[in-house]
C-alpha positions in Angstrom: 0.0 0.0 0.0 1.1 3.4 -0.8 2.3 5.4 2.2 1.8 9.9 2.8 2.3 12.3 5.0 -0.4 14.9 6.0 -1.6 17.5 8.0 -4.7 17.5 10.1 -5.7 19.8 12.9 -2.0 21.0 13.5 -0.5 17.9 13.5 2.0 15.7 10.7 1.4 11.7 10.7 1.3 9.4 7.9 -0.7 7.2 6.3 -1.8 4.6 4.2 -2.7 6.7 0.8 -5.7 6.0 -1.5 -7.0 8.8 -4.2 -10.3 9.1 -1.8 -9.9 7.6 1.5 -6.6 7.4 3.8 -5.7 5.6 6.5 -3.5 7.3 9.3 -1.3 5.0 10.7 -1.0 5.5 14.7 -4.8 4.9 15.0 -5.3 1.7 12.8 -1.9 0.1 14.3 -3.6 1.4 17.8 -6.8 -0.6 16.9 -4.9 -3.5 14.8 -2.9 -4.1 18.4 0.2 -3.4 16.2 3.2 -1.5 17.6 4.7 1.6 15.8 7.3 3.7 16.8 6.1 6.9 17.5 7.3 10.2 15.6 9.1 7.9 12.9 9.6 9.5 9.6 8.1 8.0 6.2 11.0 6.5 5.3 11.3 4.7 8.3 8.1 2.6 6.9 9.9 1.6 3.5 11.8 -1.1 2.8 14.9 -0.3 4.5 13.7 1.2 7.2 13.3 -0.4 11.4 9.5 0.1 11.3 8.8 -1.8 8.2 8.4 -5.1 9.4 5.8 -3.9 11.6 3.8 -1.4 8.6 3.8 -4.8 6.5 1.8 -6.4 9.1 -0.6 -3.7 10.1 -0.8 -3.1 5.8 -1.9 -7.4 6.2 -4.1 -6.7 9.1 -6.0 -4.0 6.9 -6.6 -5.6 3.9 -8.2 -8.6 5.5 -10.7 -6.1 7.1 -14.3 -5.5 5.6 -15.2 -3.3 4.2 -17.3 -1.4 7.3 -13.9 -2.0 9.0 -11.5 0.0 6.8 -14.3 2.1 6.9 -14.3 3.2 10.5 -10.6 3.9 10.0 -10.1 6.0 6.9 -10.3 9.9 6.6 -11.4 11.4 3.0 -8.4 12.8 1.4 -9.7 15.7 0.4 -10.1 16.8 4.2 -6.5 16.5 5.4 -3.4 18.4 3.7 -1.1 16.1 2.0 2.7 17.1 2.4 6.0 16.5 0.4 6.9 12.5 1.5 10.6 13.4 2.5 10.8 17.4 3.0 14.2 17.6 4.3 16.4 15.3 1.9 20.3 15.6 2.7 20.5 15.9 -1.2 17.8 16.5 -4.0 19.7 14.9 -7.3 17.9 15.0 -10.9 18.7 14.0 -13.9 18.8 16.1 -17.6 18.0 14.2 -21.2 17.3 10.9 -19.5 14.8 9.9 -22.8 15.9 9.2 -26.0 12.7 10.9 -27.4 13.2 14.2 -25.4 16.8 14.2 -26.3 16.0 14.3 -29.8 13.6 17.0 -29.7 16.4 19.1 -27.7 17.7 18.9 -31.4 20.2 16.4 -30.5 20.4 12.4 -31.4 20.6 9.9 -28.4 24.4 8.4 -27.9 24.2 4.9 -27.3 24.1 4.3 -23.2 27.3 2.3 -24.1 29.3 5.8 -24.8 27.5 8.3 -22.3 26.6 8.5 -18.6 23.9 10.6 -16.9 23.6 14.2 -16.4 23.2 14.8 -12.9 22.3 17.8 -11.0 21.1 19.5 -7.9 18.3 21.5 -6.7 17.8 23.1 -2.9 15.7 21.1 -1.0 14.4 23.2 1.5 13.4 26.0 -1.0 12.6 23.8 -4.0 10.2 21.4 -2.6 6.5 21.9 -2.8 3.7 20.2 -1.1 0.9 18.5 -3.3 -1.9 21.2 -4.1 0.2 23.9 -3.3 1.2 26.5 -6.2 4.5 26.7 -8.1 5.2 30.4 -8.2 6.3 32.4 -11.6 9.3 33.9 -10.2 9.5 38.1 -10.9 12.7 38.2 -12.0 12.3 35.4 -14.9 8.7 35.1 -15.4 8.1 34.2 -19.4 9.5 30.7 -19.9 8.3 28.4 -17.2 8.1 24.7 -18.1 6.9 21.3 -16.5 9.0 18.2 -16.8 7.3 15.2 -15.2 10.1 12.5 -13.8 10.1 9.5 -11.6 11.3 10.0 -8.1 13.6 7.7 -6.3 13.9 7.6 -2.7 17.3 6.1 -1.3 16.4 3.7 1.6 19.9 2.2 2.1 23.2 3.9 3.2 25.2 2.9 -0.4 28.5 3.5 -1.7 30.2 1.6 -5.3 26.8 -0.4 -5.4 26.4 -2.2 -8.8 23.5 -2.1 -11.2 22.5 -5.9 -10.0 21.9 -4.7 -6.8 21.3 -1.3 -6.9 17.5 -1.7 -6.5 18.4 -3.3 -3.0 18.7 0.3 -1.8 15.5 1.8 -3.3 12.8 2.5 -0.6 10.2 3.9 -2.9 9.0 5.7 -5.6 7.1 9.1 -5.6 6.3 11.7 -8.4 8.2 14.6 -9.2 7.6 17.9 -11.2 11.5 19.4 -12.4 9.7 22.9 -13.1 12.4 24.8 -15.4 13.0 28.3 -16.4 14.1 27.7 -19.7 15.5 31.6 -20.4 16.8 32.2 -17.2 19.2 35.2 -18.5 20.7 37.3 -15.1 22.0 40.6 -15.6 20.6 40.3 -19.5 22.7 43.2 -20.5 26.0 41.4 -19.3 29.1 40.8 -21.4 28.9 36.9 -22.3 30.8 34.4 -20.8 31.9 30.9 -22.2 30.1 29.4 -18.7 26.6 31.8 -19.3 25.1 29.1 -21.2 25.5 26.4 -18.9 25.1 28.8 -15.7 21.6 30.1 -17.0 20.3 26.7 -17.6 21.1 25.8 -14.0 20.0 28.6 -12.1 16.6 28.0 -14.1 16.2 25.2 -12.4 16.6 26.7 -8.8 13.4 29.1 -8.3 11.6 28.6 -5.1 9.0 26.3 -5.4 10.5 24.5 -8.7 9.9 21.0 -7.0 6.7 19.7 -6.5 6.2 16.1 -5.2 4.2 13.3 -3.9 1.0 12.8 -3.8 2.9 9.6 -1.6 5.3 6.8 -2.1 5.0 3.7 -3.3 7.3 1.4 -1.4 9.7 -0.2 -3.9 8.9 -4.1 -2.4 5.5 -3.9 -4.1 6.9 -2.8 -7.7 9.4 -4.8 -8.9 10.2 -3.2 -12.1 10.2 0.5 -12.4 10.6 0.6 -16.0 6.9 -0.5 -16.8 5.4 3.0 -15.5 2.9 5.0 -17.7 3.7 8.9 -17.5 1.1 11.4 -17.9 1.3 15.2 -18.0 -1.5 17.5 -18.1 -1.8 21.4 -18.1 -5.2 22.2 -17.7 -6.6 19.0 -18.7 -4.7 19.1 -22.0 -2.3 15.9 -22.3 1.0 17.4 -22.6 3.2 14.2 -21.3 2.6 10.7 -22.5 5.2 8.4 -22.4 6.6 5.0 -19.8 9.7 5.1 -18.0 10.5 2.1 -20.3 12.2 4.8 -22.3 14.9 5.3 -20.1 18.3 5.8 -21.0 19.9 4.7 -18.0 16.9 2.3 -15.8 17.0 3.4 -12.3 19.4 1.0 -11.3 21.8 2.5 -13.7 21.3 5.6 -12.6 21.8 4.7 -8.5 24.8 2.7 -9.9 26.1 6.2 -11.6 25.7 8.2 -8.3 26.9 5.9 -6.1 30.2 5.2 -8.0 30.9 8.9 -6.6 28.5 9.8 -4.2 27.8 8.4 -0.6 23.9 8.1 -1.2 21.8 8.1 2.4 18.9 6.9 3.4 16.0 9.5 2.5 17.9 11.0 -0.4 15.8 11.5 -3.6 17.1 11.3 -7.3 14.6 12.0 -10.0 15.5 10.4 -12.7 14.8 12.9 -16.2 11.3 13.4 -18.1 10.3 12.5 -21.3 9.2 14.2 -24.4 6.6 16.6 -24.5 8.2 19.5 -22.5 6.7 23.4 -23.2 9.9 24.3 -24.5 9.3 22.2 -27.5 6.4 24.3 -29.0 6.8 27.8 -26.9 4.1 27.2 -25.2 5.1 28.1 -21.0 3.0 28.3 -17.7 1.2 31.2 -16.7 -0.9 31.8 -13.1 -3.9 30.4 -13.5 -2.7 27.3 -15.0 -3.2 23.7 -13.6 -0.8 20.9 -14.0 -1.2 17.3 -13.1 1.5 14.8 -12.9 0.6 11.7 -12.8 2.6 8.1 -12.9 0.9 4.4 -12.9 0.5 2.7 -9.6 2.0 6.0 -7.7 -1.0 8.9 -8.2 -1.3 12.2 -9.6 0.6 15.3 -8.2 -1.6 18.4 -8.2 0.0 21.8 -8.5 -1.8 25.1 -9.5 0.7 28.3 -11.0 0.3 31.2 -9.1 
């Protein structure tokens, strides 16, 4: 079962996540006569973590209940306020030109995976982040060219370092949805003498605005999807399909991609990679976001992440 955190009446918990109905977890394992510990973090219930054991059994002890059971423990999702699974990862890694179809309509051909590696950045976690239902913000200083790119998330659930591809899925904890929202003319100081770096430096501070990093709705813990390269991917800006594509088209799989990292970087548990979108970006056809706007992000077996533009 897919896992969230939320807000209700002041207070953070987590729970078991359904489009309509969730199930908080301290009550159910309180009337399940399971133990939890208290004030653990979402990750602590993904595979990886001390409390999963014991999440696995009250997840069993649910799904043998009626339906009058489940019932009398769920809360409609629409009354609580869904939060950002992980909101304080010690890094926030993504990935650029990760399709072979969104490569090519960047104007370039796709390298065989044999004679490239991943492009991997970094955005600010604290200030990047955005909740589900909360708005992604056209940022004053750059306000013209803001894009969506919808992209798999990967949370890290084992301390790893030099893991191979084999096993590199051993360390996922879950899966989540991310939106990489880009400013795709990011130009500071427009009136500046150019540099041999601007290029490079404006395409990576457009990635930085706050707000630029929407995610969730939830996580679906990586024991219950054995393959993340079967994923359909769908994109929508005010109902319009934008985004359709399956994270079959990878360049590098996910376990590439961890194997990558890891060769260089110490990956901890909690840390989230997003692993590049596909075809069907704004940039493409000039067509950008603009308050008002609605996008919806939405990946198979995860759930749809809501964001308006403000």
């Amino acid at each position: 079962m897919r896992l969230c955190r939320f807000e209700a009446n002041g207070n953070t918990d987590i729970a078991f996540y359904g489009e309509d109905l969730i199930i908080p977890l301290a009550p159910a394992a309180k009337a399940a006569g399971v133990s939890l510990p208290a004030g653990a973090s979402l990750t602590s219930f993904l595979p990886g973590g001390e409390a999963r054991e014991a999440v696995t059994a009250l997840q069993d002890r649910i799904e043998n209940l009626d339906d009058a059971g489940r019932a009398e423990l769920s809360v409609p999702t629409d009354s609580v306020k869904l939060l950002v699974p992980n909101p304080a990862p010690t890094k926030l890694m993504l990935l650029a030109g990760n399709y072979s179809a969104h490569i090519e309509e960047g104007g370039d051909r796709a390298e065989e995976r044999a004679n490239t590696f991943p492009y991997v950045f970094m955005k600010p976690p604290l200030t990047t982040l955005t909740h589900p239902g909360d708005p992604v913000e056209i940022p004053a200083v750059s306000p013209d060219h803001i894009d969506w790119e919808l992209e798999l998330g990967v949370i890290i659930g084992r301390r790893c370092k030099g893991v191979s591809e084999a096993d590199a899925l051993d360390c996922v904890a879950g899966y989540t949805v991310v939106n990489d929202i880009s400013d795709r003319k990011f130009k500071p100081n427009p009136s500046r003498k150019e540099r041999k770096k601007d290029g490079f430096f404006d395409w990576l501070h457009g990635k930085w605005h706050d707000t630029f990093c929407p995610m969730g709705p939830c996580v679906l813990p990586a024991d219950e999807l054995p393959d993340p390269q079967t994923l359909k991917l769908t994109l929508r800006v005010n109902g319009e399909v934008k985004q359709d594509s399956s994270t079959s088209e990878m360049v590098f799989p996910v376990a590439a991609v961890v194997e990558f990292i890891s060769s260089f970087v110490t990956l901890e548990p909690g840390d989230i990679i997003s692993t590049g979108t596909p075809a069907g970006v704004g940039n493409t056809t000039g067509t950008y976001l603009h308050a008002g706007d609605v996008v919806d992000a939405e990946i198979e077996k995860i759930g749809v992440l809501h964001n308006p533009i403000a």
